[in-house]
Every structure is written in structure tokens, then in C-alpha cells.
C-alpha positions as CSV (number, residue, x, y, z in Angstrom):
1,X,0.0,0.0,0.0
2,X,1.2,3.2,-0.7
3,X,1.9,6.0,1.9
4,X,0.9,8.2,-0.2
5,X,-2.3,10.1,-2.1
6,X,-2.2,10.9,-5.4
7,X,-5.0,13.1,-6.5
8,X,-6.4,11.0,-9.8
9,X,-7.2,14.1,-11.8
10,X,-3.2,15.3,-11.5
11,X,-1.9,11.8,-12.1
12,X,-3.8,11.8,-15.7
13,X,-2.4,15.5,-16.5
14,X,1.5,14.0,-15.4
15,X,0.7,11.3,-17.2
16,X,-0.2,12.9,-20.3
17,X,2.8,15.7,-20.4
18,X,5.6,13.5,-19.3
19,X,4.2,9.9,-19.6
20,X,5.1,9.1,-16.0
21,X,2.6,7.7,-13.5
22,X,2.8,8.2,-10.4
23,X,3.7,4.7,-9.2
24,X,6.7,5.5,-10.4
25,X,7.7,8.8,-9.0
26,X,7.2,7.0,-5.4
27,X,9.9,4.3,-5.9
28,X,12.5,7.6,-6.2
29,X,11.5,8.6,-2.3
30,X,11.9,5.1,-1.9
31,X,15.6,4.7,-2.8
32,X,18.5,5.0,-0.5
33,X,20.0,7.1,-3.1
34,X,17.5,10.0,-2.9
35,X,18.5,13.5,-2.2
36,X,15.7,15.0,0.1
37,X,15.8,18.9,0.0
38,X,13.5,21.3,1.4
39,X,11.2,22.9,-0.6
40,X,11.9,26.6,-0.3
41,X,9.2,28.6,-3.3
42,X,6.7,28.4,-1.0
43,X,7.4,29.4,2.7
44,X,4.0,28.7,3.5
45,X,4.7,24.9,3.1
46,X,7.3,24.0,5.4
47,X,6.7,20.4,4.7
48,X,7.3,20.2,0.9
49,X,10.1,18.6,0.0
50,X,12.2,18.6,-3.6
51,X,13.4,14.3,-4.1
52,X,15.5,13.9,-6.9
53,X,17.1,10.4,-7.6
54,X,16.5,7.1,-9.9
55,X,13.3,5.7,-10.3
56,X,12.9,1.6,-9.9
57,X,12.8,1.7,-13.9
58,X,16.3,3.5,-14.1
59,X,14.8,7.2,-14.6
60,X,16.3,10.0,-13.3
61,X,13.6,11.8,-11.8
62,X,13.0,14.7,-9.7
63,X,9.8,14.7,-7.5
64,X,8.1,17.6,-5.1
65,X,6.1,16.1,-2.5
66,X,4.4,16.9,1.1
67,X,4.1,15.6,4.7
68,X,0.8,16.3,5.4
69,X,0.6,13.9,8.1
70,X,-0.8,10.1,8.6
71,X,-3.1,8.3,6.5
72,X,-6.1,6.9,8.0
């Protein structure tokens, strides 16, 4: 199960300009090899976060994401 939510209508719109679900994007916050940075553009967001590392399939991906606390 993933820990996190992807909001379906943005997924399609990803998928459709860079032909990446996802799925995918997730296994880069998954590797050891990730380089976590804060998120600075928006200082409203403390909790955003800038991933950028190799994706399971061997792409070189860089992903923003968000804490926004635990899933039910």
C-alpha cells in the first residue's frame, strides 16, 4: 500500500505531459540514493520537499512532494 495520495485528476495531467505515472515517482523517495531537500518557493509549506534520484525503472527523476501527516 502506498503511503501516499495521489489526487487522480493530477496523475492523468503527469501522465499525459511527461508519460510518467505516479507509481513510479514514489519508488525515487523510496531509494537509498535519494537527495531529500527542502522545498523553499513556497514558505507557506514548510513540509514540501524537492526528491531527486532514480526511479525503480532507471529514470532520473525529480519529484516535489508533502508531509501532510498520517493516513487513515
Amino acid at each position: 500500500m502506498s503511503r501516499y495520495t495521489w489526487h487522480p485528476e493530477k496523475e492523468r495531467g503527469n501522465v499525459a505531459k511527461h508519460g510518467l505515472w505516479f507509481e513510479e515517482a514514489e519508488t525515487v523517495t523510496e531509494s537509498a540514493l535519494a537527495r531529500w531537500v527542502p522545498d523553499t518557493r513556497d514558505p507557506d509549506d514548510p513540509d514540501r520537499f524537492v526528491v531527486t534520484g532514480y526511479s525503480a525503472t532507471g529514470n532520473l527523476l525529480v519529484v516535489v512532494t508533502s508531509e501532510s501527516g498520517p493516513r487513515p
